[in-house]
Each structure stands twice: as C-alpha cells, then as structure tokens.
C-alpha positions, 0 to 999 in steps of 0.5 A: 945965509939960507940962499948960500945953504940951498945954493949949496944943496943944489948944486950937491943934487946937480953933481950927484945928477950927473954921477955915471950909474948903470943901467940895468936890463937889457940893451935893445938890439932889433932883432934880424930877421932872414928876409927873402931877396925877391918876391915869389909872385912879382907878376905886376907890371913895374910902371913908372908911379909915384908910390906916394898918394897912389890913390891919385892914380885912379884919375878920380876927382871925387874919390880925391875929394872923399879922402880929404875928408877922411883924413880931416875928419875921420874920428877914429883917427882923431882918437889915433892922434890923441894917443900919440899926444898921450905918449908925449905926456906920458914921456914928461912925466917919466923924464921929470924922475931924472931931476931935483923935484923942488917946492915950497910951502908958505904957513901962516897962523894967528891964535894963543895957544894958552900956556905955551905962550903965557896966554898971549895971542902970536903970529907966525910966518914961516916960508920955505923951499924944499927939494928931493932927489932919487939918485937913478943909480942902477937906470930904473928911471931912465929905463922909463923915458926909454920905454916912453920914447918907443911909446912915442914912436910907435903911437906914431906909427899906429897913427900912419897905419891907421891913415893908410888903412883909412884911405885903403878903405874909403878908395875900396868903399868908393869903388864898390860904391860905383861897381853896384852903380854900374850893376845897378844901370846894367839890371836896368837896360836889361830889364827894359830890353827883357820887358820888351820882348816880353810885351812883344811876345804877348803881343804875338801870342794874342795874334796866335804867333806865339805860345803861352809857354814863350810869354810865360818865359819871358816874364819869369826871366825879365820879372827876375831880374827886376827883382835884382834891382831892390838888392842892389839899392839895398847894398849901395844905401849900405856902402853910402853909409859905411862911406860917410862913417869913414868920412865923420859924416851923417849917413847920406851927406854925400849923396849928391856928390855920388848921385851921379853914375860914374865908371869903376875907377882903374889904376892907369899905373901901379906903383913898382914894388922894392924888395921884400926889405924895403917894404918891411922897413917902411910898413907902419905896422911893422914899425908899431910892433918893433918899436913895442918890442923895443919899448918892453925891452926897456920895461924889463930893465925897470922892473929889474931896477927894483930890485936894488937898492934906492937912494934919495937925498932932500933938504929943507930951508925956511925961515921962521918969524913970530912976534914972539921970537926974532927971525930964525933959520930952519933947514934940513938935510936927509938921506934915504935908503931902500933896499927890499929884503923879504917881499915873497917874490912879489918884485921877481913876479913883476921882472918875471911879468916884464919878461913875458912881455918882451918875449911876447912882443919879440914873436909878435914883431916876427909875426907882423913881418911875415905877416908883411910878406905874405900880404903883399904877395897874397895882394899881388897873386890875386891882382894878377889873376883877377887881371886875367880873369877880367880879360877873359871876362871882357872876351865872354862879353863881347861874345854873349852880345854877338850871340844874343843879337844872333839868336834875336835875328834868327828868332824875328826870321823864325829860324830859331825859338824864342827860349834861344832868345832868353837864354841869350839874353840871361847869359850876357847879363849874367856876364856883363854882372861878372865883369862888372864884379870882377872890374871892381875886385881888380880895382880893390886888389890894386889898392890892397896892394898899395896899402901892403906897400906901406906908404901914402 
C-alpha cells in the first residue's frame, strides 16, 4: 500500500514537473553591434602563417620549450581552470531546483515514558521516504541554470584569454630577455674596443704624442659605458625572474637554459588578419563579456521570479511499528503557497539591482568590442612604423661603422683629431643600442598583434 502511495506522489511531481510555465524576464538577444568592414591601418603584409600557435613562427626551440612550461605550470592559470570547474558545480546546484528533492529518515528509540505506556518500557522503529517539489511556474529556477550555463562558458572563455595573455607575455619576457643580452654583448665589445684606445692614448701621451685632455676623453667615454654593463645585469636578473614566475618556477630555474646568447627572435611570417568581424568573434575576451552580458540577462528574470507567487507540493510516507502497537502506515500530502504582499520594495530593489547590472554588462560588452578593434589597429600601426624605423636604423648602423673606422684611419694618419674618434665611437653605439631596442619592439608589437587576433 505505501509503495503504490508514493508511486502515486511521484508520478503526481513528474507531471506536475512537466507542466508548460513561462518564464519571466527578458529573452537574451546578442546585441548587434555596427562593425567596420576594413581595417583602417592594414599595412602588415598578409603572409601565408598558421594563425594558430603563432609564436612557433619566431623558429625558437627555447621560447617553444618556456611555453610548455607555462601552459602546464602557470599557477594563475591553474586557479583560471578551478573557476570554470566552480561553474559547473554551481550549474548542478541551480539544475537540482528544477526536479523532486526526495529523502528519507530512519528513528529508532528505545525507553518508558511513564504513564503513557503504563510504565512499560517500548521500542519504536519508524522508516520513511519524504519528497517536495517547487513548481518553477513563472522560470525563476530555470532563469538560474540559464544564468549558470553563460557562467560556464564565459569562465571558458577567461581560461583561453588568460592562456593567450600567458603565452603573449612569456613570448614578450622572452624577447627582451635576449634584446638585454645583445645590449648586454654589445656594451661589452664596445667597452673593450673603447679601453683600448684609451690605453693606446696613454701609451702615446707618455711618449708626448697626445695630450692629456685626449686621455682624459677616452677614459670618461670607455669608463661610461662599463657603467652601462651593471644595469643591463640588473634588468636581465629581472626579466629572468618575471620569466620563471610565469613559468611556476623558483627564480633562476632556467638560468641555463638561457645562459646562452642568442639573436632576438623575428617572426619569419605573421598571420593574415580577417576582417574586423571575425576577430570579434573569435576574441576570448570578447566572448567573456557577451556571455556575462547573457548571464545578467538571465539574472534579471530570477529576481523578477520573486515576485510571484510560489507553489511547492510534498509528501511524506513511513511506516510505524512498536512493540506496543502493530505496524501502521503514516503518510502525508501538502501544499504550499507564497505570495509576498508587504516586503517595503525589498524584492523590487533586487529587480531593480538585476537590472543595473545588466544594463552594466551590456555597455561593458560595447566596451570590450571597440576595445578589440582599437587593440589590434593600435598593434598593427605600431608594428608597421617600428618596422620602418627598424630599417632606417639598420642603415644609421651601417653608417656609424663606416664613419668610425674613417675617422680611426684618418686619426692613426694624423689627418683627424682624436674626439673624431670618440665621438665616432659613441655614436655607433648608441646606435647599435637603439636597434637593438628597437628589433626587440618589433618582435614585441608582433606578438601583440598576434594576442589581439584572438587565437592560440
């Protein structure tokens, strides 16, 4: 008999489950936004590269190597991961309002009361099976698994914009890393270059052949530029350090994996752009604040939701056998029914909290998207005049060598004065400094360029 009752009662909560029932709040609708068709500063060359692991691209087995690592072992990413895992958690709960929550609870006693039993000691065993049910008639619970399934994806989303920012960054660490090594090798040659002529100067002042105003010079200029050396120690220790953090590392774990001096990394091909459209749609971050937007969107029909009325059905079967008694049946059937009548615009505060938060969502979504758009043409405007400025550089170099070996022959013929020499030689430094910045800043643009496309 209890067995059919509660077969019954379930089967009552499975139809009832199934019963049409609207759902308040708005419908989410993506919000269209006017696009431009073209790019205002396409001015990078459109070569045939794989838009996907782009960092590949700069042909650097090490930097291939450090991104592994990150991806594997980056902690903050680890933490990205765990959210999305929270999502899904958080999504189960808001599903489990949409069915029957069933128990059951098993009591067990053994005493003597007193007179109620006529002082005769009892046992009672009593086992049963209880199961209530919300009847989500006007969406509120299905507003939530809404809102938890945008949750989802966009925790999603974070995790692969953070992936990409990671990869950007480690590339980026990477390359100034190597750019301070080459400034580093660069001080180097020149301050042994420039101790020379100081100790050939002094040497020849001795012998009366030059002036102690030349000596003087020469050591200002070569003691200078040895002074360079310890900052640009300071600063690769630095990027080391920032290096390994991204890598979940302790400071100076890859030390020897990038003792060893290597050129700055190039991009032998840079990935074609698409049109404006189909970077938005493809941007992670992008995708983060749509699918918020869509998740407040939702939040707004579960506020509204309270201010309806709530149904919730429940019932209760058991058995009951003492030693006093024979066995007997207990069940019960309720219903509920709540409808907020005087609150003082304590639930209208929440509807109208929902829907400043949507209404926040919705610009910070329009914000993300020109956001997009102006990233990757700021990236691209600056990749290509650094370009140019990289070529002019390389010429300016090429120049200052010819004019400091011009200016060391005609000095060792005694056609020119010595400060010719120095200054010949302070000025190709200088400029092989500059390009050597500015090689590494095209390499960073580039890869800046590839972050903002959206895609690893």
């Amino acid at each position: 008999m209890i067995a059919r009752r509660f077969g019954f009662c379930i089967c009552l909560l499975a139809w009832l489950l199934c019963l049409p029932g609207c759902e308040v709040g708005p419908d989410y609708v993506k919000p269209d936004m006017d696009l431009p068709e073209n790019w205002t500063q396409y001015t990078v060359p459109a070569t045939a590269a794989s838009i996907k692991e782009w960092w590949k691209s700069l042909n650097d087995p090490v930097l291939d190597k450090l991104v592994e690592k990150a991806l594997a072992n980056n902690q903050d990413r680890q933490v990205a991961e765990a959210r999305i895992r929270e999502a899904r958690a958080g999504r189960l709960t808001a599903a489990a309002k949409l069915y029957p929550q069933i128990g059951s609870d098993v009591q067990a006693a053994h005493g003597q009361p007193g007179a109620l039993t006529f002082n005769e000691t009892f046992d009672i065993y009593q086992p049963q099976l209880d199961a209530t049910f919300e009847i989500d008639l006007f969406g509120g619970n299905r507003r939530a698994v809404e809102a938890q399934d945008a949750v989802i994806e966009a925790r999603q989303a974070a995790y692969q914009d953070f992936s990409l920012s990671l990869i950007a960054e480690v590339a980026s660490e990477y390359t100034t890393y190597r750019e301070l090594q080459l400034r580093k090798s660069l001080t180097d040659e020149t301050v042994e270059t420039q101790k020379a002529l100081y100790d050939l100067n002094e040497i020849r002042m001795k012998a009366g052949l030059a002036s102690q105003l030349d000596t003087s010079q020469a050591e200002t200029l070569y003691r200078t530029t040895e002074a360079q050396a310890p900052l640009i120690d300071r600063q690769l220790a630095e990027t080391g350090f920032r290096l390994t953090l991204l890598l979940g590392e302790n400071p100076g774990a890859e030390d020897a994996e990038l003792k060893e001096t290597k050129p700055v990394p190039a991009f032998t091909a840079l990935p074609a752009l698409s049109a404006p459209e189909s970077i938005i749609e493809q941007r992670p971050d992008v995708k983060v604040a749509e699918r918020t937007l869509a998740a407040n969107t939702a939040l707004q029909g579960v506020a509204i939701s309270e201010l309806y009325p709530k149904i919730t059905l429940s019932g209760l079967f058991g058995l009951q056998n003492t030693n006093l008694f024979p066995e007997v049946e207990t069940y019960e059937v309720a219903g509920d029914f709540a409808l907020p009548i005087l609150n003082f615009g304590s639930i209208q505060g929440q509807v109208d909290a929902a829907d400043a938060r949507q209404i926040e969502a919705f610009h910070a979504y329009k914000q993300s998207v020109l956001g997009a758009l102006a990233d990757v043409e700021t990236h691209m405007s600056d990749l290509a005049k650094e370009q140019r400025r990289q070529d002019d550089l390389e010429k300016v170099v090429k120049s200052s060598e010819r004019t400091y070996k011009l200016a060391r022959s005609r000095y060792d013929s005694g056609l020119a004065p010595f400060l010719d020499v120095l200054d010949a030689q302070e000025r190709l430094y200088n400029n092989q400094i500059e390009l050597a910045a500015t090689t590494g800043n095209a390499t960073r643009y580039a890869i800046a360029l590839s972050k903002a496309l959206g895609v690893y």
